[in-house]
N, CA, C and O atoms as a GROMACS GRO file, in nm:
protein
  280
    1UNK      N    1  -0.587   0.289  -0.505
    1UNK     CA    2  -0.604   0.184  -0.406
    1UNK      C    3  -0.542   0.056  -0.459
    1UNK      O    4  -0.558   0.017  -0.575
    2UNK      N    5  -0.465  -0.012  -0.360
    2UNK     CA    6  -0.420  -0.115  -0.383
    2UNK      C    7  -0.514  -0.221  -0.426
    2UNK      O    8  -0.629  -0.191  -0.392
    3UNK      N    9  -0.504  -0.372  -0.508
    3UNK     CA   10  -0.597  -0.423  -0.507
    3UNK      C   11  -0.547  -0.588  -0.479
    3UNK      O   12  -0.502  -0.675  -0.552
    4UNK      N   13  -0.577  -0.580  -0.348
    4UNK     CA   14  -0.558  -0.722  -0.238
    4UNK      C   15  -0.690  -0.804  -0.277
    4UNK      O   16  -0.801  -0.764  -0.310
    5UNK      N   17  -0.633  -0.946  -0.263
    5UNK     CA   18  -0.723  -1.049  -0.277
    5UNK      C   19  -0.799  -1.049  -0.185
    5UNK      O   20  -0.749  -1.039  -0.074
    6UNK      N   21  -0.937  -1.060  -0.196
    6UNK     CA   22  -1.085  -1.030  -0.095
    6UNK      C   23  -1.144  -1.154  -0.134
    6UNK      O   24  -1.146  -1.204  -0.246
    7UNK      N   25  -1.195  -1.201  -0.017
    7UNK     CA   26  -1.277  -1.309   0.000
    7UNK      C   27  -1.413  -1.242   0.112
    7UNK      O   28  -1.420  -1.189   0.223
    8UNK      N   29  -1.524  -1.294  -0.020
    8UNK     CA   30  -1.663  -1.234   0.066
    8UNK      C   31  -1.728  -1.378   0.074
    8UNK      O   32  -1.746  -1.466  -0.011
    9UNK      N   33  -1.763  -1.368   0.237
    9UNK     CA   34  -1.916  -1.506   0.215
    9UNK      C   35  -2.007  -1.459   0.328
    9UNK      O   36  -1.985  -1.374   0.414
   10UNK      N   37  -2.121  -1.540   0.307
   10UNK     CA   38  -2.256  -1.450   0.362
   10UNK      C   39  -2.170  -1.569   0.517
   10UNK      O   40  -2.089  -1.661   0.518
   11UNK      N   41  -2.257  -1.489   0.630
   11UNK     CA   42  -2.206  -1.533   0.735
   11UNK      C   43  -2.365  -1.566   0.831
   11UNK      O   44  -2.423  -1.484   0.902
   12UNK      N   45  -2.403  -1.699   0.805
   12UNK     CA   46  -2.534  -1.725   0.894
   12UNK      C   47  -2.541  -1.660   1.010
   12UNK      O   48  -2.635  -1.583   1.033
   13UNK      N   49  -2.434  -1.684   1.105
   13UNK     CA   50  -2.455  -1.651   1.282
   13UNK      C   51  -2.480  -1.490   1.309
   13UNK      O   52  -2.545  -1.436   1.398
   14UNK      N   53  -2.395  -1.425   1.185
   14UNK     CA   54  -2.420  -1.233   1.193
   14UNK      C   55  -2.526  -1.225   1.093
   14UNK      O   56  -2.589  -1.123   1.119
   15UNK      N   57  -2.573  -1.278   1.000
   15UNK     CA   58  -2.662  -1.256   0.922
   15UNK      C   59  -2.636  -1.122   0.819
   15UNK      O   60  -2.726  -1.046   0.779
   16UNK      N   61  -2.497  -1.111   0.788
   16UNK     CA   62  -2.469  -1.024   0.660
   16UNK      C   63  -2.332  -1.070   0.625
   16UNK      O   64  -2.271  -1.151   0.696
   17UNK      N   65  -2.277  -1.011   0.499
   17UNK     CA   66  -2.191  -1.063   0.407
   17UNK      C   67  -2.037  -1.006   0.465
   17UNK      O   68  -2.005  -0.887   0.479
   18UNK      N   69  -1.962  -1.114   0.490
   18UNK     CA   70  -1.808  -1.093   0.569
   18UNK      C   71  -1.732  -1.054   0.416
   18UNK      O   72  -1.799  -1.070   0.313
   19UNK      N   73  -1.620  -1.014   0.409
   19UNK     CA   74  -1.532  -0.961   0.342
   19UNK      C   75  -1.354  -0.932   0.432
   19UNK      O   76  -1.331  -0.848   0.519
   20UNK      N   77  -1.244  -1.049   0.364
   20UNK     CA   78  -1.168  -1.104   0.433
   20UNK      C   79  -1.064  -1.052   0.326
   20UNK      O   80  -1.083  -1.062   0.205
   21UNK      N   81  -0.935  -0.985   0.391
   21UNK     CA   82  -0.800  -0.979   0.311
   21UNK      C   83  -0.706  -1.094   0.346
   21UNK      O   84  -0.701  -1.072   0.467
   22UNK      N   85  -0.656  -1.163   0.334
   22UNK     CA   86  -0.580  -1.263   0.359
   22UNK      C   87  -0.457  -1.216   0.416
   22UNK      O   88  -0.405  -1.242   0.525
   23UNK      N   89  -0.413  -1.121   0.294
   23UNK     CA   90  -0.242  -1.087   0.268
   23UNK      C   91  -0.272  -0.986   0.443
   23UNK      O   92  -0.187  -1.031   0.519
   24UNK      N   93  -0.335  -0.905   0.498
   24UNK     CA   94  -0.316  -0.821   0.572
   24UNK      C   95  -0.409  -0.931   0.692
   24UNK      O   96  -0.523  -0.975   0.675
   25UNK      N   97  -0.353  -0.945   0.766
   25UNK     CA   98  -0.385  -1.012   0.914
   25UNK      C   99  -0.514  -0.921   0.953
   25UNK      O  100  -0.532  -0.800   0.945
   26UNK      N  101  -0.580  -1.005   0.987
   26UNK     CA  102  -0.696  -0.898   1.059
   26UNK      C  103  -0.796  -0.814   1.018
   26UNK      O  104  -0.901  -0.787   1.076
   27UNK      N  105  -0.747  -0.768   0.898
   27UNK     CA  106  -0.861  -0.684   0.800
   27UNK      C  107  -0.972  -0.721   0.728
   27UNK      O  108  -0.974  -0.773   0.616
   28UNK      N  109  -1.032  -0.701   0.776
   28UNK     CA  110  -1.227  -0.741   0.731
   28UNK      C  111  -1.340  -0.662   0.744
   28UNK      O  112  -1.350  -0.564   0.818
   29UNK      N  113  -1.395  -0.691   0.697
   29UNK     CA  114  -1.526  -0.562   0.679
   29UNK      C  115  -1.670  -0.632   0.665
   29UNK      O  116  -1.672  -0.733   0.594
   30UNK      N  117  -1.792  -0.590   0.725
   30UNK     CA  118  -1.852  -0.640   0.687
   30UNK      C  119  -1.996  -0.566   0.618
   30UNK      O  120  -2.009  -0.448   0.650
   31UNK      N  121  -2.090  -0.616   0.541
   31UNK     CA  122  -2.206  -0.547   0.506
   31UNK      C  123  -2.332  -0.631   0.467
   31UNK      O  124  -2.332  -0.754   0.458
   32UNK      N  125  -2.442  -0.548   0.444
   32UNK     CA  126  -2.578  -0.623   0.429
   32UNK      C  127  -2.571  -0.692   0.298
   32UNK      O  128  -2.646  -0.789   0.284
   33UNK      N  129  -2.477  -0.652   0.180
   33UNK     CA  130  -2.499  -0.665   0.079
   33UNK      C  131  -2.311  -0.680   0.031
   33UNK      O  132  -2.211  -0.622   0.074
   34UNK      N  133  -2.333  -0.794  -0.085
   34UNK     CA  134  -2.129  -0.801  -0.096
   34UNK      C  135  -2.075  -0.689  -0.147
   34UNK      O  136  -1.964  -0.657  -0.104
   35UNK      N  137  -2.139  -0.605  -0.248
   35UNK     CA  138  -2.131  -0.455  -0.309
   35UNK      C  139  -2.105  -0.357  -0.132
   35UNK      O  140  -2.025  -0.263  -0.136
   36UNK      N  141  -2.157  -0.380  -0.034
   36UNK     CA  142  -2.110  -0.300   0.074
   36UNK      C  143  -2.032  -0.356   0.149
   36UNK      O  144  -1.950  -0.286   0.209
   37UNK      N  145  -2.035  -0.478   0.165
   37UNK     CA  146  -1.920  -0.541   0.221
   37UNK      C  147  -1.782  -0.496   0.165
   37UNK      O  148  -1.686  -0.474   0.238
   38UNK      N  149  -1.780  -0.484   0.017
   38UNK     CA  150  -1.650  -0.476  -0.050
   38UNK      C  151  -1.564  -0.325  -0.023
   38UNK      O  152  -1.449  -0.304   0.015
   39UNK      N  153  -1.676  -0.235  -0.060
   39UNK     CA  154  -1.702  -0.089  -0.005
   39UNK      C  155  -1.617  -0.074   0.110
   39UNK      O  156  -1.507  -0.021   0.097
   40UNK      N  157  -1.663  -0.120   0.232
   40UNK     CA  158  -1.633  -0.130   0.376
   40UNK      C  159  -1.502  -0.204   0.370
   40UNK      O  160  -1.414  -0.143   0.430
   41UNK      N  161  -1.474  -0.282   0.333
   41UNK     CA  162  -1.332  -0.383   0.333
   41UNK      C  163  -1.227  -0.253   0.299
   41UNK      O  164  -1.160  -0.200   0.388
   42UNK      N  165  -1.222  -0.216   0.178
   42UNK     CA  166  -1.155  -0.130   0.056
   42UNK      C  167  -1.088  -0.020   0.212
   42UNK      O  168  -0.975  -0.012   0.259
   43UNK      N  169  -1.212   0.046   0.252
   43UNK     CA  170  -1.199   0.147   0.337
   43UNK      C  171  -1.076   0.073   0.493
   43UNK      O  172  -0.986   0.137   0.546
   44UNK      N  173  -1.107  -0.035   0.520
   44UNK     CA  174  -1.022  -0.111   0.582
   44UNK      C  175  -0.904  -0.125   0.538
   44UNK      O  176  -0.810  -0.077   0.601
   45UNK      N  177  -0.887  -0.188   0.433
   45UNK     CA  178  -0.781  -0.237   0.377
   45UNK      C  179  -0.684  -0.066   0.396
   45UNK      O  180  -0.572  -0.078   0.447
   46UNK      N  181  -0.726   0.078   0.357
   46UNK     CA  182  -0.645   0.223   0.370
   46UNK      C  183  -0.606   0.240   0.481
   46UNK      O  184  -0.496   0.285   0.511
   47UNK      N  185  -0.743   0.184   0.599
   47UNK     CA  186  -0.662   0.205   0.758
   47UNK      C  187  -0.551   0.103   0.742
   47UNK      O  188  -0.446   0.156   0.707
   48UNK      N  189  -0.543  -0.044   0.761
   48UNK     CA  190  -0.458  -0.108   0.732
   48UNK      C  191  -0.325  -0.040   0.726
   48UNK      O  192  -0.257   0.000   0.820
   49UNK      N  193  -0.293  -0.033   0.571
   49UNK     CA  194  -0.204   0.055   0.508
   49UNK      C  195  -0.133   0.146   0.612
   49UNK      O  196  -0.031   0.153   0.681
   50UNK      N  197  -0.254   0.214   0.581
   50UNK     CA  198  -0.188   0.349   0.716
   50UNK      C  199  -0.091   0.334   0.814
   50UNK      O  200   0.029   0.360   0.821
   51UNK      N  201  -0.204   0.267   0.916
   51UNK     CA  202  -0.147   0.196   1.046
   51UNK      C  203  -0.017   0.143   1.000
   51UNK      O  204   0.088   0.193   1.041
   52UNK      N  205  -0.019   0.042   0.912
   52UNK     CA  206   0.155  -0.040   0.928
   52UNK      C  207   0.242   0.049   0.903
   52UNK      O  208   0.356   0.017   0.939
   53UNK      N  209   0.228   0.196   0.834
   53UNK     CA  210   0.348   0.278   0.800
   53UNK      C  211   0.368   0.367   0.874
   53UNK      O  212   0.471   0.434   0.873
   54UNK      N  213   0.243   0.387   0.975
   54UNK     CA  214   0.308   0.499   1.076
   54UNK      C  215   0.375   0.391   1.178
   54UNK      O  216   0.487   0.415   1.223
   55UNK      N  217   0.331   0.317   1.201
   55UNK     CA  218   0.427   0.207   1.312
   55UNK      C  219   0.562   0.146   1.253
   55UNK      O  220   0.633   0.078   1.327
   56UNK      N  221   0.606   0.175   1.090
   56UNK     CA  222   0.717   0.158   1.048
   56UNK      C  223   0.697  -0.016   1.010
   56UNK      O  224   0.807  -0.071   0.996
   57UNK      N  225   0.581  -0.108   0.993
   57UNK     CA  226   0.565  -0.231   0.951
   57UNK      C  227   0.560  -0.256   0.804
   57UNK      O  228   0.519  -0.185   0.712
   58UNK      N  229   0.607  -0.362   0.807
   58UNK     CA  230   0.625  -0.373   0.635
   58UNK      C  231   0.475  -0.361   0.549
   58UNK      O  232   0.395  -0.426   0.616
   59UNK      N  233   0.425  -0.320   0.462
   59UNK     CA  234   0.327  -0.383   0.364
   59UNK      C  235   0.332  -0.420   0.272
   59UNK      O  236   0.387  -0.366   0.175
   60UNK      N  237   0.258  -0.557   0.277
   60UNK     CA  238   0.237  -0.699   0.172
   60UNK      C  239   0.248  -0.586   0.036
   60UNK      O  240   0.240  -0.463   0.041
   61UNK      N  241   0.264  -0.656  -0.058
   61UNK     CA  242   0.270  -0.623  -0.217
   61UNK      C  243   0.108  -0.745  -0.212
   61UNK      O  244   0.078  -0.851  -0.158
   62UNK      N  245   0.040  -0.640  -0.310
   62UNK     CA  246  -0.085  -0.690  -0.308
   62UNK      C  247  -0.061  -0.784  -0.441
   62UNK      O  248   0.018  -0.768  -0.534
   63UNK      N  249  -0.190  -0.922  -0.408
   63UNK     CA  250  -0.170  -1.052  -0.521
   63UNK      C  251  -0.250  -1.003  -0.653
   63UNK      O  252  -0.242  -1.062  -0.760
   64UNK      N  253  -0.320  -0.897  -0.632
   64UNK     CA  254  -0.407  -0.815  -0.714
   64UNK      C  255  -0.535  -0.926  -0.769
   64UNK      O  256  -0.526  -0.944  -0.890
   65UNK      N  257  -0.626  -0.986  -0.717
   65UNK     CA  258  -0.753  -1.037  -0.752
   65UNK      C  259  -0.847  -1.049  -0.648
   65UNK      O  260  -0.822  -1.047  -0.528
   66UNK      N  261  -0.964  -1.064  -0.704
   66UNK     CA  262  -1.035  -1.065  -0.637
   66UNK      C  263  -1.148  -1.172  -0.635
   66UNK      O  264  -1.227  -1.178  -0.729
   67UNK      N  265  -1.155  -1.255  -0.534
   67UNK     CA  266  -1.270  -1.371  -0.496
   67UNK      C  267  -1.385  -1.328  -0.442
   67UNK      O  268  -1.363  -1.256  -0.344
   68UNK      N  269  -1.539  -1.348  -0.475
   68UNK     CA  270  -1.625  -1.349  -0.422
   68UNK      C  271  -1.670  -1.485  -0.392
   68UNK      O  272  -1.686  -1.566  -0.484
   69UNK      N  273  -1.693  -1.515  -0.264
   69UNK     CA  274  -1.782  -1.642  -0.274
   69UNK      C  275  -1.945  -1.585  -0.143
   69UNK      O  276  -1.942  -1.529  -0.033
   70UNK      N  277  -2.045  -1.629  -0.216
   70UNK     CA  278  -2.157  -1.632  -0.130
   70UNK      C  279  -2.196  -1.735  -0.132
   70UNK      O  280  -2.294  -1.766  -0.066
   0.00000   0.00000   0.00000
């Protein structure tokens, strides 16, 4: 698995922890806990992937780190 920069923060209005790729538009995941949030993202981030190569779209070269903020 690639390893894209993730940004997690707890999200008051849903009341569990968001998890954000930057480099990939749109890809986010969310969970009760940032350990499942990250989980759930990871699994996003493969559809991601997927999707842009069967539609023939480029994919980002990952910045390789990772941010948590809660």
């Amino acid at each position: 698995m690639e390893k894209y920069e993730t940004i997690i923060y707890w999200s008051d209005e849903d009341q569990v922890f968001v998890a954000e790729v930057p480099q990939l538009p749109g890809c986010m995941a969310h969970g009760d806990t940032q350990e499942e949030a990250l989980k759930n993202v990871n699994a996003a981030i493969q559809l991601w992937i997927d999707t842009a190569r069967e539609f023939g779209d480029p994919v980002p070269k990952p910045v390789g780190r990772r941010l948590m903020f809660a």
